[in-house]
C-alpha positions as CSV (number, residue, x, y, z in Angstrom):
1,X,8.7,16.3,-117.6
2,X,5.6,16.7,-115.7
3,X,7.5,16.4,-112.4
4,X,9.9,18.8,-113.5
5,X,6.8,21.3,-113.8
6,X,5.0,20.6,-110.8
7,X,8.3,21.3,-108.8
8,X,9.3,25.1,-110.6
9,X,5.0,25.5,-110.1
10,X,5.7,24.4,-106.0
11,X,8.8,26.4,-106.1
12,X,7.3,29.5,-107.9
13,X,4.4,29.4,-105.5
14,X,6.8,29.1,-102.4
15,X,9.2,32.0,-103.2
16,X,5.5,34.0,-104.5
17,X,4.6,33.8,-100.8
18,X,7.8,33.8,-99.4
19,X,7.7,37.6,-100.4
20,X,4.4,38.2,-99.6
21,X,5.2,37.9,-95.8
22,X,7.5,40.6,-95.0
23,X,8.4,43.4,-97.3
24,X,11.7,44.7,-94.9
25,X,14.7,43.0,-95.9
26,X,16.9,41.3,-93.7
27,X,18.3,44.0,-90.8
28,X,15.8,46.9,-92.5
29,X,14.0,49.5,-90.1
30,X,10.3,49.5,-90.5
31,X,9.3,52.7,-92.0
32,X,7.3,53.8,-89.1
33,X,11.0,53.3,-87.3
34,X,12.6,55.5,-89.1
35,X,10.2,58.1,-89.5
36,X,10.2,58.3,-85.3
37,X,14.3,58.9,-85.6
38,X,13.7,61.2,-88.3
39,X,11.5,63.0,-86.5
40,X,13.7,63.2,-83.1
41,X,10.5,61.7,-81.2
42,X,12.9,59.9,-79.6
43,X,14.5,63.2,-77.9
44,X,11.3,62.7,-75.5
45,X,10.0,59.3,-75.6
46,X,11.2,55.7,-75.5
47,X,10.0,52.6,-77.4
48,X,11.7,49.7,-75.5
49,X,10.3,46.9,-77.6
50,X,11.9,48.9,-81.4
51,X,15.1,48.8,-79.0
52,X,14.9,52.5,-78.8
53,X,16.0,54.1,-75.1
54,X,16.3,57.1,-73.8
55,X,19.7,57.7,-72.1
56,X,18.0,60.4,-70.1
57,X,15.2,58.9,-68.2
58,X,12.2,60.7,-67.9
59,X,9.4,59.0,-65.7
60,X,6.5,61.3,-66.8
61,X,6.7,60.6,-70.4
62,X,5.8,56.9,-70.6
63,X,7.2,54.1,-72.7
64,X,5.2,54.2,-76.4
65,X,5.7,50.4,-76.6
66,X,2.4,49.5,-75.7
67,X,0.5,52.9,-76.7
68,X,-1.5,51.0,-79.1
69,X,-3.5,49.0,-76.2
70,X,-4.3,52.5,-74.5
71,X,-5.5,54.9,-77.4
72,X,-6.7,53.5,-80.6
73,X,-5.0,55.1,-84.0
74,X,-7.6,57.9,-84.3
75,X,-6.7,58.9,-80.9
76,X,-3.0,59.0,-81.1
77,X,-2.9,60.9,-84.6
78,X,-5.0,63.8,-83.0
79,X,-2.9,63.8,-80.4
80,X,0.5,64.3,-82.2
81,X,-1.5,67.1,-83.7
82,X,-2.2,68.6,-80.9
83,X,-6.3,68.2,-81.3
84,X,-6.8,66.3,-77.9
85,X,-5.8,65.9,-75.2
86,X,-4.5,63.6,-72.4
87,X,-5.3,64.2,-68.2
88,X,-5.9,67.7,-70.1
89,X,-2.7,68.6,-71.7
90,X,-1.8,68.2,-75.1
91,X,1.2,67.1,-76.8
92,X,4.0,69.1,-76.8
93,X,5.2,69.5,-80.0
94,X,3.1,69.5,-83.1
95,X,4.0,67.1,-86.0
96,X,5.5,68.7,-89.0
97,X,5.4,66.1,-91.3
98,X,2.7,64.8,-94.0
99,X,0.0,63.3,-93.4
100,X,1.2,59.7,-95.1
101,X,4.0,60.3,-92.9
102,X,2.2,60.6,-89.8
103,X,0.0,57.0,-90.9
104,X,2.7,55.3,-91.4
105,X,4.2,56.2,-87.6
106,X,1.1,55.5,-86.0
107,X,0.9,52.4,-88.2
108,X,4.1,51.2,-86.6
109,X,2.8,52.5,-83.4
110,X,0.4,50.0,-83.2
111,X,1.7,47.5,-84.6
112,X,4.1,47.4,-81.1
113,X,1.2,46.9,-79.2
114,X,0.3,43.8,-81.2
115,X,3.3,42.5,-81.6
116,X,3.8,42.8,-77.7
117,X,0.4,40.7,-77.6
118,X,1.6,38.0,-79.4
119,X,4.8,37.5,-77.4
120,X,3.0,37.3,-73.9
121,X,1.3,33.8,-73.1
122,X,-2.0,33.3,-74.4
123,X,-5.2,31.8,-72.1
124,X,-4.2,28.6,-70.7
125,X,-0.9,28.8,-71.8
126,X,2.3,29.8,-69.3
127,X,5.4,31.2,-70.2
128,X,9.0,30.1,-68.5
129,X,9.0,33.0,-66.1
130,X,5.4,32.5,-65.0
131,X,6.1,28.7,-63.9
132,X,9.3,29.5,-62.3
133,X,7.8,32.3,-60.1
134,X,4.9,30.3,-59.1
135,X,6.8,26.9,-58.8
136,X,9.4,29.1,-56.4
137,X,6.5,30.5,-54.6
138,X,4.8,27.5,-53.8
139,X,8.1,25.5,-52.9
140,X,9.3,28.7,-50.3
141,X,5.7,28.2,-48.7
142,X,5.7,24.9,-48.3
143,X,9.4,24.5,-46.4
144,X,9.4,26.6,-43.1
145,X,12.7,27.5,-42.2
146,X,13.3,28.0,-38.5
């Protein structure tokens, strides 16, 4: 009988944090996600790494992927409202949302820029790309083809 507790306690603790770690079900947008659509910021800007791509490319407007490594959360919520500025121009539209809203996109935002950190090799480590280059670099300069 004891054992039969101890395994529904393990159990109940498992599924307890289970459901702590992610609060999107399976195939669910993050919020932040959808509030972008919703918002049609994609009519302007891309964010490659949320699988969102602009068909018409625009090389002036950059990719928001990584925004969160260039302007902290502060920054980029003044900007969407059009209280700073960047190389001295401010954002084009104003946001017309609420303010939770708004928190929630940057939230997302931001959390692009981390999750992009994680993915890329950390000190010391290499990923598959980094040794193939460098193993294809070294082996081209040591054969000389005549």
């Amino acid at each position: 009988m004891k054992k039969v507790i101890y395994y529904i306690f393990a159990i109940s603790i498992a599924v307890v944090t289970y459901g702590f770690q992610s609060n999107l079900l399976p195939g669910e947008e993050p919020a932040g996600k959808k509030i972008f659509l919703a918002s049609k910021c994609m009519a302007c800007h891309s964010v490659e790494s949320a699988e969102i791509i602009l068909k018409k490319k625009n090389s002036k407007i950059p990719d928001l992927s990584m925004v969160g490594t260039r302007h902290n959360a502060d920054f980029i919520t003044k900007w969407i409202h059009k209280e700073e500025t960047i190389d001295g121009v401010k954002h084009m539209y104003s946001y017309k949302g609420s303010d939770e809203d708004l928190k929630v996109l940057v939230d997302w935002l931001m959390s692009l820029s981390e999750k992009k950190a994680d993915e890329s090799p950390k000190a010391g480590e290499c990923s598959k790309s980094n040794v193939d280059s460098t193993l294809k670099t070294e082996v081209d300069s040591t054969i000389n083809v005549k």
